[in-house]
N, C-alpha and C positions, 0 to 999 in steps of 0.2 A: 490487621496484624500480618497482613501477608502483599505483596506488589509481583501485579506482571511483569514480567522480564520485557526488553527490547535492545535487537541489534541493528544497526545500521548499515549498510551495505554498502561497496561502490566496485563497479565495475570499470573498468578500462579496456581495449582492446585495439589492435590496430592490425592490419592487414595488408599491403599495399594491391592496389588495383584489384581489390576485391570487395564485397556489398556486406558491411556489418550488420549498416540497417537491418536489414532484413535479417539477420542473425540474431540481432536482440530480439525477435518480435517470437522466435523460438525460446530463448533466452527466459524470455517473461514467464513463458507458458510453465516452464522445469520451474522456477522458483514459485508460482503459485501452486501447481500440483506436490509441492517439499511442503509449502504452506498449510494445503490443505491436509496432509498428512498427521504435521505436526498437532494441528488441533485434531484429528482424530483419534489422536495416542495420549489431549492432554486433559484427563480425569483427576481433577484435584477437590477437594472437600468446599474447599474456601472459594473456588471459581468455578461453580455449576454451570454456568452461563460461556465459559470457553473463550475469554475476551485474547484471539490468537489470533492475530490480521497479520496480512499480509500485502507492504504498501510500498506503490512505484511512484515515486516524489517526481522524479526530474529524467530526463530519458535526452541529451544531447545541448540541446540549446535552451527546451522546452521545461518550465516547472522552477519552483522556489523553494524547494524544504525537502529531504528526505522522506520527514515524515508529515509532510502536507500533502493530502490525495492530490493528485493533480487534476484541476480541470479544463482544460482546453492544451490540446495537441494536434499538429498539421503535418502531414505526411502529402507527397508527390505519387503520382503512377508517372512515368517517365517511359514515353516510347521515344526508339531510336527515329522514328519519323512518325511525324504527328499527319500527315496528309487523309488518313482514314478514321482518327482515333475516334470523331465523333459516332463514327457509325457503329462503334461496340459501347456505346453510352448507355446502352438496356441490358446490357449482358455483364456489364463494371458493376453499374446499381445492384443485378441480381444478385452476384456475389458478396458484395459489400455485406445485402441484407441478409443471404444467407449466415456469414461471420457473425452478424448484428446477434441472429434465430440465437447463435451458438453462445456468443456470451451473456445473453439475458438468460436464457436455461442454467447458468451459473451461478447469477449474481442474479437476476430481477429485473424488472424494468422500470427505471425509475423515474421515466415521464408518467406512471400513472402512482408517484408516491407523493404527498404534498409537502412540504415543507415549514413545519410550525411557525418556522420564522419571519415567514415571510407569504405563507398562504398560497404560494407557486405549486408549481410541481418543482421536485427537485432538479429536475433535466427536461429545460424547454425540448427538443428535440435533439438527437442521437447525433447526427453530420451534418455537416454540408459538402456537398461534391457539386466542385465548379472546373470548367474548362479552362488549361493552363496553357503558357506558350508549347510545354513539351507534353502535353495530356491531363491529368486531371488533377487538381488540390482537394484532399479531401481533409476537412477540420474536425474534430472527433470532441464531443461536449463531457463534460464530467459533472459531477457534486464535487465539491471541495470539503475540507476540514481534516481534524486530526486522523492519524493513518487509525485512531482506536473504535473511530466513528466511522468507520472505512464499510460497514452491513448496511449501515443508514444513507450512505451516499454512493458517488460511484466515480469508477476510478477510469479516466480516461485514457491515460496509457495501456490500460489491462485491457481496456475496450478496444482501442488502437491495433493492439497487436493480437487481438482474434480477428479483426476484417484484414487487418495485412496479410494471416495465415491463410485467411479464404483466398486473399486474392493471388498468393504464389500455387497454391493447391490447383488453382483454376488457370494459371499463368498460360499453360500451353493451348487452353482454347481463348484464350482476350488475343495473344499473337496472332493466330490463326484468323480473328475476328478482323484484327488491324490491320495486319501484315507486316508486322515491325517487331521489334525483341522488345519487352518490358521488362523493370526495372523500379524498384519500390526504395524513397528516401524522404526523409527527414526532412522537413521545407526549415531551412534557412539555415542547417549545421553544415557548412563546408566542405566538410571532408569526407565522403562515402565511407572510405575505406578504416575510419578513428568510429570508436563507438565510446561513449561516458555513461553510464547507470547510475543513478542513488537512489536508495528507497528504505526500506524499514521491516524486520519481520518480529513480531511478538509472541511471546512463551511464558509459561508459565513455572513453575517447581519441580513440575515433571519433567523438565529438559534443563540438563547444564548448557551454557554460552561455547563452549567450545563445539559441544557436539552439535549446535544451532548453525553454528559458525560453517563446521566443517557439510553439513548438507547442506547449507545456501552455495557453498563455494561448489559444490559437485554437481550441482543443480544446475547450475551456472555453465560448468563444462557440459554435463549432456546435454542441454540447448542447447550451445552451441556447435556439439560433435552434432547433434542430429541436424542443425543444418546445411554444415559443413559436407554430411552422406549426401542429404537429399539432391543438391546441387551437383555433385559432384567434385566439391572440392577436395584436393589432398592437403588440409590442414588440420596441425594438430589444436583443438580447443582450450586443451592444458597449456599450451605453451602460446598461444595466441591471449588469450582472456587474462588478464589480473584482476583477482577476488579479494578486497581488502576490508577491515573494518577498525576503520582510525576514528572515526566520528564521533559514537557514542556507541557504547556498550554497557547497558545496566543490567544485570544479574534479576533473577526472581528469585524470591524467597519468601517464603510460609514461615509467621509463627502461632502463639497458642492462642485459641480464639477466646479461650478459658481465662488466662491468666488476671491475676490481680490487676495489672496495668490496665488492660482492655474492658474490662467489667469497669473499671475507674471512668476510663473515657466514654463507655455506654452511658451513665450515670450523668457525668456533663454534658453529655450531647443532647440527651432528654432536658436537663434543665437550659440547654442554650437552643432548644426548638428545632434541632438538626437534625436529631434520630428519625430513622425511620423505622416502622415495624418491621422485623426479618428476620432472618439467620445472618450472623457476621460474615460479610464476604472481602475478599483478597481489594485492595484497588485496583482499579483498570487499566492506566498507562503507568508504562514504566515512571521511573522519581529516583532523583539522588539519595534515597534513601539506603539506598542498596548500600550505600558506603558504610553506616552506620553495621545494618544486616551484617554485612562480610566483615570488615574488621570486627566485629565486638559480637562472634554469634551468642554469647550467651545475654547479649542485651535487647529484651522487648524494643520492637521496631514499630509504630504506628504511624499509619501515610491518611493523613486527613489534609480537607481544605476547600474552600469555596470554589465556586464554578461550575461550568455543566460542559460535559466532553461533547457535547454539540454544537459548543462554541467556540470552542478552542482551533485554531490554524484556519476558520472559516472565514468566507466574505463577512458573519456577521460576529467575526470575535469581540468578546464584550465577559466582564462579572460585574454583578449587580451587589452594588454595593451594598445593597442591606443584606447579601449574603457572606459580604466582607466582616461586617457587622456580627453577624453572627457567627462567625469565623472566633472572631478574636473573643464573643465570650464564652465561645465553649474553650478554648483554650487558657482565661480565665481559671471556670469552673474545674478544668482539668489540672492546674496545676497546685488549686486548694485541694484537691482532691488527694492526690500524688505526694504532700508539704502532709497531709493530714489535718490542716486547718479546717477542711468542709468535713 
């Protein structure tokens, strides 16, 4: 009787002769810390469990879906002269790992979580760092699947930009180490100074879409003001970043867990073998439902449907069809039920 909310995000930015990259990887940090807020503020009856993720799809060249976690992302260390670089290769690693320390203390580690589907661990290993014409390529691993799945897998741009922030924090001893000025980008996006964002943030009843809206978008500038300070630059983040959300926007909305409609559909879900024992809870990803919700609030809204949100935007998306199957006879039974026929 009730659906998570989700907004879609997209950032744009451009700057001439100056390092976005590196400004998005502060960027991230502001929009996960708004993220984690949001679920800490979001206590609702119907979603005890707080399904409120926060998901970076695509970051320049890199990623497929807004709200597909992404898994694999390749960033550059770029010295202005590579003639020493191999000799700070122990001092790179340590920081790297340090950043590593800092986003598993967040999220987990998820080379030691296995993966049902496939009996792996969910993340063979964290990077790779290899030596490049200009200093180092380092490839950064994820779990993949939908952004709703985002506690079960792991999000490789979010991962990305904790070891980028180690490595600027550390930036003036790796120079010192080289002898050369470093410099952190995006392997294969063109343009240092052009940054693109998409990703996904999810809410629940307890937050209208505007006010979601308007803290991703601020979130968005104080990443950026902070690293615009840290560096030294005099740009403004308000007028440098565009914060937009054309994509998708579905509303969250609660209704009665009680009502006559939903005790109907308990009833056929029992007789179509889909019930589970429980208290009634909200669905977990956002759904066009929302259209029905907001036009017509006084109209019971019910988001049922086959499939398992660990399948869905994955390497191994897939519905099994005998859950198809019983999809369409609890909807049967639900609409004898609702005619007054059953």
């Amino acid at each position: 009787p009730g659906n998570r909310g989700c907004v879609w995000y997209k950032i744009e930015g451009e700057l001439p002769r100056d390092n976005l990259f590196e400004a998005a990887l502060y960027i991230i940090d502001e929009l996960e810390r708004e993220g984690r807020a949001i679920r800490a503020e979001s206590d609702h009856p119907l979603f005890p469990h707080r399904p409120v993720q926060t998901c970076h799809g695509i970051i320049g060249n890199c990623g497929e879906h807004p709200s597909r976690i992404n898994g694999d992302v390749s960033f550059e260390i770029v010295f202005d002269s590579v003639a020493s670089a191999t000799s700070a290769a122990g001092l790179v690693r340590d920081v790297i790992e340090d950043g590593l320390k800092q986003y598993i203390g967040l999220y987990g580690d998820k080379t030691q979580v296995i993966d049902p589907a496939t009996g792996k661990p969910k993340v063979d290993h964290h990077y790779d760092l290899t030596p490049s014409t200009q200093g180092y390529l380092v490839r950064v691993w994820g779990s993949t699947g939908h952004m709703g799945s985002i506690f079960e897998n792991d999000g490789a741009i979010t991962k990305m930009a904790a070891i980028g922030r180690a490595l600027i924090r550390s930036r003036p001893a790796i120079e010192r180490a080289v002898g050369a000025a470093m410099r952190l980008r995006l392997n294969g996006w063109p343009d240092e100074s052009r940054i693109l964002m998409e990703g996904g943030q999810g809410f629940l009843p307890t937050h209208s879409m505007g006010d979601v809206q308007d803290r991703l978008r601020a979130a968005a500038v104080r990443g950026g003001q902070h690293y615009f300070d840290l560096v030294g630059m005099k740009a403004d983040a308000g007028r440098v970043l565009r914060v937009t959300f054309e994509k998708l926007h579905n509303a969250a909305f609660a209704g009665d867990p009680d009502s006559p409609d939903m005790l109907n559909a308990v009833e056929a879900a029992k007789k179509a073998g889909t019930w589970k024992d429980g208290p009634i809870r909200g669905w977990d990803v956002s759904c066009d439902a929302r259209i029905f919700a907001c036009e017509y609030p006084g109209l019971p809204v019910i988001t049922t449907g086959p499939g398992l949100i660990r399948h869905a935007h994955s390497d191994q998306e897939q519905i099994d069809t005998r859950d198809v199957a019983r999809a369409s006879e609890f909807l049967a039974y639900f609409i004898l039920k609702q005619t007054g026929t059953l």
